[in-house]
VOBA-1610 file (N, C-alpha, C; in pm, whole numbers, padded with zeros to 5 digits, always signed):
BEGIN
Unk+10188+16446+14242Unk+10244+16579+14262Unk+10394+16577+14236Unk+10453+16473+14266Unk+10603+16461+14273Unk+10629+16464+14103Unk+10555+16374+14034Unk+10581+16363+13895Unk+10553+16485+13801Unk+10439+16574+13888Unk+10472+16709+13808Unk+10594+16774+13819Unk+10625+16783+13944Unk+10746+16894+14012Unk+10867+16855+13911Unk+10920+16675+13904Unk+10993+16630+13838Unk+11003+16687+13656Unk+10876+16661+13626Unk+10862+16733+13483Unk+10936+16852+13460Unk+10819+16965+13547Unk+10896+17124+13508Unk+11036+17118+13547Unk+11094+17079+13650Unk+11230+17101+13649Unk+11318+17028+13561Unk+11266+16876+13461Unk+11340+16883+13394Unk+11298+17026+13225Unk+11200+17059+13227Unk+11182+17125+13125Unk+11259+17222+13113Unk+11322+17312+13297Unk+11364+17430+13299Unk+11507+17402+13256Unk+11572+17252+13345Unk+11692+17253+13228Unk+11713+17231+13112Unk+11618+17138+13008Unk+11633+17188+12898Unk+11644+17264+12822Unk+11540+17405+12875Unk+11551+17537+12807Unk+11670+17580+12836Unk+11734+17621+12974Unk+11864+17654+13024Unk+11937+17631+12976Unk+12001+17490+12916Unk+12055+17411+12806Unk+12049+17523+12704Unk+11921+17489+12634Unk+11936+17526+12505Unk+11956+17673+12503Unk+11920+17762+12583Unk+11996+17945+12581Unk+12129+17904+12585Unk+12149+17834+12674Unk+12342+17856+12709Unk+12414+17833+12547Unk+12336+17723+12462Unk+12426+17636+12339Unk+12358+17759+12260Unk+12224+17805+12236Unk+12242+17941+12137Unk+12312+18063+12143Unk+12337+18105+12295Unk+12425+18184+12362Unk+12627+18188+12292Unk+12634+18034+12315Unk+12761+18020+12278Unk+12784+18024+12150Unk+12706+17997+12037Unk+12690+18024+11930Unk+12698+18142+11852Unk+12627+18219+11915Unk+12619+18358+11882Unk+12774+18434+11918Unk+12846+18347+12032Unk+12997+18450+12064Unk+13086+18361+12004Unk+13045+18205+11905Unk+13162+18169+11837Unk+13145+18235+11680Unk+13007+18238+11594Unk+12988+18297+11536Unk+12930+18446+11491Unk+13028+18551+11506Unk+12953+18664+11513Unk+12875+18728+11390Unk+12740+18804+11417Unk+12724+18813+11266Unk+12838+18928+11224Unk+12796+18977+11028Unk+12879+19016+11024Unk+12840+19174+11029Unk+12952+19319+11060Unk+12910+19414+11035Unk+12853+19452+10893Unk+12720+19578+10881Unk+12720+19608+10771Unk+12750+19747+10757Unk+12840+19817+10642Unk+12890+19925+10672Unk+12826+19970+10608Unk+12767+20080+10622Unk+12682+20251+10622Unk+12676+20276+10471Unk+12725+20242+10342Unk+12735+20238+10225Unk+12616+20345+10198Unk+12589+20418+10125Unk+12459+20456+10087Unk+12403+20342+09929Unk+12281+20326+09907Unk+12265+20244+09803Unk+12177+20329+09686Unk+12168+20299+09611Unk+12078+20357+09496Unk+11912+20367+09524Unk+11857+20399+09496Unk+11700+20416+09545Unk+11647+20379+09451Unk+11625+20235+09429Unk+11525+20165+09294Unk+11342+20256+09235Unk+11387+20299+09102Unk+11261+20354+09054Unk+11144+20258+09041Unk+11025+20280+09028Unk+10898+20202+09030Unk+10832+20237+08949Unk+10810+20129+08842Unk+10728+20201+08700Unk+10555+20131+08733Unk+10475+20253+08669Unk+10346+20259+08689Unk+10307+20124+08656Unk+10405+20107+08516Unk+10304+19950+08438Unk+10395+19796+08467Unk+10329+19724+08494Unk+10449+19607+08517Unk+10528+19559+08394Unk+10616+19498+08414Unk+10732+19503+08309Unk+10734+19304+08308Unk+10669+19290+08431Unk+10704+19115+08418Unk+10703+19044+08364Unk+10717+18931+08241Unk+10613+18890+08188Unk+10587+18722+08241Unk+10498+18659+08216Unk+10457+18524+08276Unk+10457+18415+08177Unk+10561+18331+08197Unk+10551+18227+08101Unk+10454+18128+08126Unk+10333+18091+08094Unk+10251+17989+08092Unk+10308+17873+08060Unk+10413+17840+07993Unk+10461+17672+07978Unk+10570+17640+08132Unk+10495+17489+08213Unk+10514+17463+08343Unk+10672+17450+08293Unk+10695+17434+08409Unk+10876+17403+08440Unk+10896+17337+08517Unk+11008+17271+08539Unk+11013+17147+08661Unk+11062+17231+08727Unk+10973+17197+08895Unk+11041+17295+08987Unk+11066+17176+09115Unk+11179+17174+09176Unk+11198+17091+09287Unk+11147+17163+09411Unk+11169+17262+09411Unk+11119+17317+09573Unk+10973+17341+09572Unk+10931+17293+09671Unk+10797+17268+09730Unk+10764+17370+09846Unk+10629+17392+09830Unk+10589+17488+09965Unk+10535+17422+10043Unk+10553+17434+10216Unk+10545+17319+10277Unk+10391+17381+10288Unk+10327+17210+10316Unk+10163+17265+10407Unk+10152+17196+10513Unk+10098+17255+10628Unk+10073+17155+10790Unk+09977+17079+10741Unk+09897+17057+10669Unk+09777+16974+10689Unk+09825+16835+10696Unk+09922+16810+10566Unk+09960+16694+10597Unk+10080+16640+10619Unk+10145+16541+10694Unk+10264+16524+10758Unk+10372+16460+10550Unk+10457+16535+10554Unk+10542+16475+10492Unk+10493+16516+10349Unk+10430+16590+10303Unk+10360+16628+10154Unk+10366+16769+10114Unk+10405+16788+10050Unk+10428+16948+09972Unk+10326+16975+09872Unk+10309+17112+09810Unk+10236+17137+09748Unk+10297+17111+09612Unk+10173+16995+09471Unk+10258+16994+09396Unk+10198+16995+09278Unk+10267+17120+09196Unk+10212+17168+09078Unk+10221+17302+09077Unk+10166+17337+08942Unk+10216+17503+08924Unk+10084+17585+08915Unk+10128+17696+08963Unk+09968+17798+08935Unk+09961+17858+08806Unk+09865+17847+08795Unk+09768+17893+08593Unk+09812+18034+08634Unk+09859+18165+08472Unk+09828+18253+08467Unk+09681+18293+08480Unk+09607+18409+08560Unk+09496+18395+08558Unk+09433+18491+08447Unk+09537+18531+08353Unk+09456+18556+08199Unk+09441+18426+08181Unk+09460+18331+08205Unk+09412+18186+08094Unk+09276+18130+08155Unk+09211+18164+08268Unk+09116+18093+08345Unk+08988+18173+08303Unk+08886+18115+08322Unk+08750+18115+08312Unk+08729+18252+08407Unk+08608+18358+08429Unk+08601+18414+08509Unk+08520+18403+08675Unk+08486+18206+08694Unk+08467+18186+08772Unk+08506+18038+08767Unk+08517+17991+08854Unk+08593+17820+08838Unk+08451+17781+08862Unk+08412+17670+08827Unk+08309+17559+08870Unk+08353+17394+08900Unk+08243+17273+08937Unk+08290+17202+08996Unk+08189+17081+08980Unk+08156+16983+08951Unk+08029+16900+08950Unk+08073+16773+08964Unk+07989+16731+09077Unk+08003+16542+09158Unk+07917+16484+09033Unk+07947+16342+08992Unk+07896+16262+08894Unk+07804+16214+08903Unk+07778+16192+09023Unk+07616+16121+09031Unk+07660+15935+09076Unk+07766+15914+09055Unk+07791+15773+09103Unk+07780+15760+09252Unk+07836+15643+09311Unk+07809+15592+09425Unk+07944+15513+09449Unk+07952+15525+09641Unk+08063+15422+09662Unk+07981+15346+09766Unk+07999+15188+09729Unk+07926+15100+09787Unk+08004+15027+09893Unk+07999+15016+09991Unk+08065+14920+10120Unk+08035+14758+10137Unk+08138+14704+10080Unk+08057+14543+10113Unk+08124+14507+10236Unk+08230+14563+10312Unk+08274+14552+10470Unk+08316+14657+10496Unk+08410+14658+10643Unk+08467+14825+10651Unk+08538+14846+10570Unk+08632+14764+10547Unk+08744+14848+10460Unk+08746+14847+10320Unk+08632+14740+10275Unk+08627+14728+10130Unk+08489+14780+10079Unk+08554+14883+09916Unk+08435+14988+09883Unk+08475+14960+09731Unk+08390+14974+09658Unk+08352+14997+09519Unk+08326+15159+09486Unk+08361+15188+09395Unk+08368+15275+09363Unk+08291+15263+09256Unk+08145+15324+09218Unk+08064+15286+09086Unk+08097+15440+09062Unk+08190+15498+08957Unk+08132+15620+08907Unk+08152+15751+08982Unk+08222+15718+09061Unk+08167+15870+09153Unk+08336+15926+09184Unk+08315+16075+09089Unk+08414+16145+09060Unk+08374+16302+09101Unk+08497+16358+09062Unk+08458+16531+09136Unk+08506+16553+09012Unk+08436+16666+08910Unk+08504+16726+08763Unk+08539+16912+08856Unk+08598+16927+08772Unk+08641+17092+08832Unk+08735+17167+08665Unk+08694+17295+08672Unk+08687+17361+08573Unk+08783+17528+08636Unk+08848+17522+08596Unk+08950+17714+08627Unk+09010+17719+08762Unk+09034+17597+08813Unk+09122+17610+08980Unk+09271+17621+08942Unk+09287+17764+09004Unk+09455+17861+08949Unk+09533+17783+09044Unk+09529+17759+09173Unk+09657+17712+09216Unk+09639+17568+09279Unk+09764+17508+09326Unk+09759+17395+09367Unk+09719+17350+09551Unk+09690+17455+09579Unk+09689+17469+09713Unk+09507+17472+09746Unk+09445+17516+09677Unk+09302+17532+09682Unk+09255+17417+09754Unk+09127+17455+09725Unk+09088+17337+09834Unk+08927+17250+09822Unk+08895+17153+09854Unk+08765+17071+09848Unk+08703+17087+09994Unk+08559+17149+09990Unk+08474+17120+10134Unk+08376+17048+10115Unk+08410+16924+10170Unk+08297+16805+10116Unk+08188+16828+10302Unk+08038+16779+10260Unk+07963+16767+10359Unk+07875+16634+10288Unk+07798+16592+10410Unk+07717+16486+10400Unk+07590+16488+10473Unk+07464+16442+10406Unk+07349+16423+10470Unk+07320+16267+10487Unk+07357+16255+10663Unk+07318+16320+10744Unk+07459+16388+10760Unk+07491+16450+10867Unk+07594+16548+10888Unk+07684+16412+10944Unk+07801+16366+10951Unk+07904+16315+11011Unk+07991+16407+11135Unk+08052+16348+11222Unk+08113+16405+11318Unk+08267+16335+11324Unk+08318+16339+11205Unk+08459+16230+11212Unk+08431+16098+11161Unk+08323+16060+11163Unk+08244+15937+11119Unk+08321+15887+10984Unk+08325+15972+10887Unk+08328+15936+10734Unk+08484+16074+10703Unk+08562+15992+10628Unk+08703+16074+10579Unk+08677+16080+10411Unk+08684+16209+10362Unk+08658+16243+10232Unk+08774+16302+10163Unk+08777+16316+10066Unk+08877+16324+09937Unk+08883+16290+09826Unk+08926+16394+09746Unk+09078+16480+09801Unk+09049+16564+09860Unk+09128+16631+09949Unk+09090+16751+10014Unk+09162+16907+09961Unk+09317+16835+09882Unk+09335+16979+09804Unk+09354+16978+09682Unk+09401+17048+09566Unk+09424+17030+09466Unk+09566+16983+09440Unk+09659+16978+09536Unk+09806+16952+09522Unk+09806+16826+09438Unk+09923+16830+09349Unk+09936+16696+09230Unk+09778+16636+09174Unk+09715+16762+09141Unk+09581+16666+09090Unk+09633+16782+08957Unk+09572+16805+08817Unk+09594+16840+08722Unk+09512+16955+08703Unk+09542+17073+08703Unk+09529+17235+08711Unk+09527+17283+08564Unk+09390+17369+08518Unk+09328+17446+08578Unk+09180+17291+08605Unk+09201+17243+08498Unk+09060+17180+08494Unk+09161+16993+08465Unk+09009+16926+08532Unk+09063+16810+08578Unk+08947+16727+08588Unk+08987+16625+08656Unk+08883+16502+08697Unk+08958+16409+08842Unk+08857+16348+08907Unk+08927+16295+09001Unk+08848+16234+09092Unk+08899+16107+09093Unk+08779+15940+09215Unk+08781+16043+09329Unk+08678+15996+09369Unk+08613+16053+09529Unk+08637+15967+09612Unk+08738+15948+09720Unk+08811+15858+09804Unk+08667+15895+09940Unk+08655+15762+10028Unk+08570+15780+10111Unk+08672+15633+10221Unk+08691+15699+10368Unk+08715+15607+10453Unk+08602+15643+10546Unk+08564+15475+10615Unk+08497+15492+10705Unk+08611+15469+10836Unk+08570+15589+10976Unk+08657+15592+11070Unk+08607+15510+11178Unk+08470+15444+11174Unk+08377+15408+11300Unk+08297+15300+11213Unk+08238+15269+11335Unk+08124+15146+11298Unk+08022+15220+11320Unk+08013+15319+11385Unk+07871+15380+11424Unk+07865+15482+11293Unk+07744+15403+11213Unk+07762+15443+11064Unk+07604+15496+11023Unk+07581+15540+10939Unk+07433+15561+10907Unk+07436+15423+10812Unk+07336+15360+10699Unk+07341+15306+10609Unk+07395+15352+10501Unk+07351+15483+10489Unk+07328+15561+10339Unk+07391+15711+10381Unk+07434+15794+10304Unk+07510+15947+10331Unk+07475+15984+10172Unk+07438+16107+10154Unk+07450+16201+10048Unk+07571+16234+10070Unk+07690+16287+09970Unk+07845+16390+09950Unk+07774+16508+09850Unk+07833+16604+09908Unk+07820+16770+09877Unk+07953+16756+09835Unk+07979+16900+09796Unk+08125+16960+09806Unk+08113+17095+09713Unk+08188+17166+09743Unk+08279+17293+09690Unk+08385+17345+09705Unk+08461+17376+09645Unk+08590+17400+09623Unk+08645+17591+09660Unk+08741+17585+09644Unk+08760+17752+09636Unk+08886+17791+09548Unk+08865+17874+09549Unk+08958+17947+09410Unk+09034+18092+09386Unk+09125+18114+09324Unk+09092+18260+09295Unk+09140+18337+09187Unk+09100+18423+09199Unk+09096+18534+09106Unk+09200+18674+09152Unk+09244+18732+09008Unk+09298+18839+09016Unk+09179+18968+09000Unk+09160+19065+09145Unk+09083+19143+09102Unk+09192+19275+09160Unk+09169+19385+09081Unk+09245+19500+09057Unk+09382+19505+09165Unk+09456+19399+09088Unk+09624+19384+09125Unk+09608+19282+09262Unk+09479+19201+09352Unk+09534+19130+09417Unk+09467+18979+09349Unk+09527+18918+09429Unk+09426+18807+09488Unk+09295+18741+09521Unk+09195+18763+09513Unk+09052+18762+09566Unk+08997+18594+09620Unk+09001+18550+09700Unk+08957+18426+09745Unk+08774+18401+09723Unk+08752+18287+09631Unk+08581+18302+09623Unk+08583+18138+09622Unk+08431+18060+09647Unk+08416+17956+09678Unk+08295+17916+09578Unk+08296+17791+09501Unk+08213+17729+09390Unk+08156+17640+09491Unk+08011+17630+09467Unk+07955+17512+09552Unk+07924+17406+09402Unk+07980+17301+09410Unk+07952+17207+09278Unk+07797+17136+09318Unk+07787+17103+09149Unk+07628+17094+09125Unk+07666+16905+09180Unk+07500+16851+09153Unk+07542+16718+09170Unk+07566+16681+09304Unk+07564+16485+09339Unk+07611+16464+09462Unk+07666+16330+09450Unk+07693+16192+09526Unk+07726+16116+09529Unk+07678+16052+09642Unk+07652+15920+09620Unk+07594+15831+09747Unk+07713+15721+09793Unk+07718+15772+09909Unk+07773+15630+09976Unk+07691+15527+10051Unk+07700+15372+10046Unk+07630+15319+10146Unk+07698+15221+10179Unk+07698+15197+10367Unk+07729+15092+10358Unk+07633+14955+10373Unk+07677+14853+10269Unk+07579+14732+10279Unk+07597+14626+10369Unk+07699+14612+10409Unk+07734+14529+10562Unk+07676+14614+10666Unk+07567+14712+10687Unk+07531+14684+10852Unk+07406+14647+10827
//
């Protein structure tokens, strides 16, 4: 009980702390006034005027993603006049074989993918039997893999010993499309599967 009480009261001075130092901040730096100016009222034309250069450009700034600690999103998004009118996706039919935990062969077994516009998209891999954390799959997004269409090894960690022998890999991806001026989010289930087994149990 004592070690809770101790906690919150140090938490309350930290916060206290930190109002007082944003507090003082705000009366050493004031923002600045903005004066009443009237401004022009920008016209809005019916047809867009933009146009989209399809040849990539080196871009340094990255959009951050939580999924993973320390990794940005990386690569550029396809005009989606250049893409297919549905992306697709197909597992090879190979296998990753386990001769201990940490060591796997990889015979063959790739993910192909066809019209994925941005780099952020994403892979939903499943397995028969179903895993519960058991088995770690990948890739999981398209970031730095090669856009619109590509190829790419099917990474498999095992997290446990409590393993089946054998697992079927699924997967589908998602994608999107421009439908009348937005965005539209839709999901490819890829054909095909891949076997993992492990041969050490």
């Amino acid at each position: 009980m004592k070690r809770n009480t101790i906690f919150w009261i140090i938490i309350i001075v930290v916060g206290a702390l930190l109002f007082t130092l944003g507090a003082l901040d705000k009366n050493d730096n004031p923002e600045p006034s903005i004066s009443p100016t009237p401004t022009p009222t920008p016209t809005v034309s019916a047809t867009p005027t933009a146009k989209i250069n399809p040849t990539a450009t080196p871009d340094d700034s990255r959009v951050p993603f939580d999924g993973f600690s320390d990794q940005g999103l990386v690569g550029d998004s396809v005009p989606y006049d250049q893409l297919p009118a549905v992306a697709t996706c197909n597992l090879s039919g190979g296998e990753i074989v386990f001769s201990s935990p940490g060591v796997a062969i990889n015979n063959n077994a790739y993910v192909e993918y066809i019209g994925v516009d941005h780099p952020g998209r994403l892979f939903f891999w499943d397995t028969s039997p179903t895993t519960n954390g058991e088995l770690s799959i990948g890739p999981s997004i398209f970031s730095n893999l090669i856009l619109p269409d590509g190829q790419h090894n099917i990474l498999v960690v095992n997290n446990t010993e409590d393993l089946a022998e054998e697992y079927k890999i699924t997967a589908s991806i998602n994608y999107g499309r421009m439908v009348d001026g937005w965005v539209e989010m839709f999901t490819a289930q890829c054909s095909g599967e891949i076997t993992v087994k492990f041969d050490y149990l």
